[in-house]
C-alpha positions, 0 to 999 in steps of 0.5 A: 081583735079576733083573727074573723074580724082581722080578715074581714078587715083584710077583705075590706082592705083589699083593691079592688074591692072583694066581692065575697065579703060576708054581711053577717062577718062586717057587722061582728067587726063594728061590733068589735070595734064597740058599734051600737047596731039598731034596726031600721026600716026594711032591710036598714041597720043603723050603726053608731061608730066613732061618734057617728051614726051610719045606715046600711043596707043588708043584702039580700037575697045574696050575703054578699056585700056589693062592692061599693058598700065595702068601699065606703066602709073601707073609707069610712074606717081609714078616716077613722085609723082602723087599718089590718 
């Protein structure tokens, strides 16, 4: 794994929640992990990980992604053995 992808993993990891996670630097780490991105309706992504398919939200106007996205993600990612 690319050292971006390992510290945006760290940012997911931390507690509480990093509130200055970048959008752009979570969907290069499904992209590492091998997901399958498609755009959905508006502001929706789809993202196909792990067998699953989950939908997102990108921010906007702002990059950042709120705090309870990262936590899901972070949940999302331990129940599948993705750890920093």
């Amino acid at each position: 794994m690319k050292r971006k992808h390992r510290k945006t993993l760290e940012h997911i990891y931390l507690h509480p929640p990093s509130a200055n996670v970048k959008w752009n630097d979570i969907e290069g780490l499904f992209k590492e992990l091998g997901a399958e991105i498609t755009e959905r309706e508006g502001s929706r992504i789809g993202v196909r990980l792990f067998g699953e398919r989950r939908v997102f939200h990108r921010p906007h106007p702002s990059p950042d992604t709120d705090k309870g996205a990262i936590a899901s993600i972070r949940k999302w990612l331990e129940e599948n053995g993705v750890r920093p």
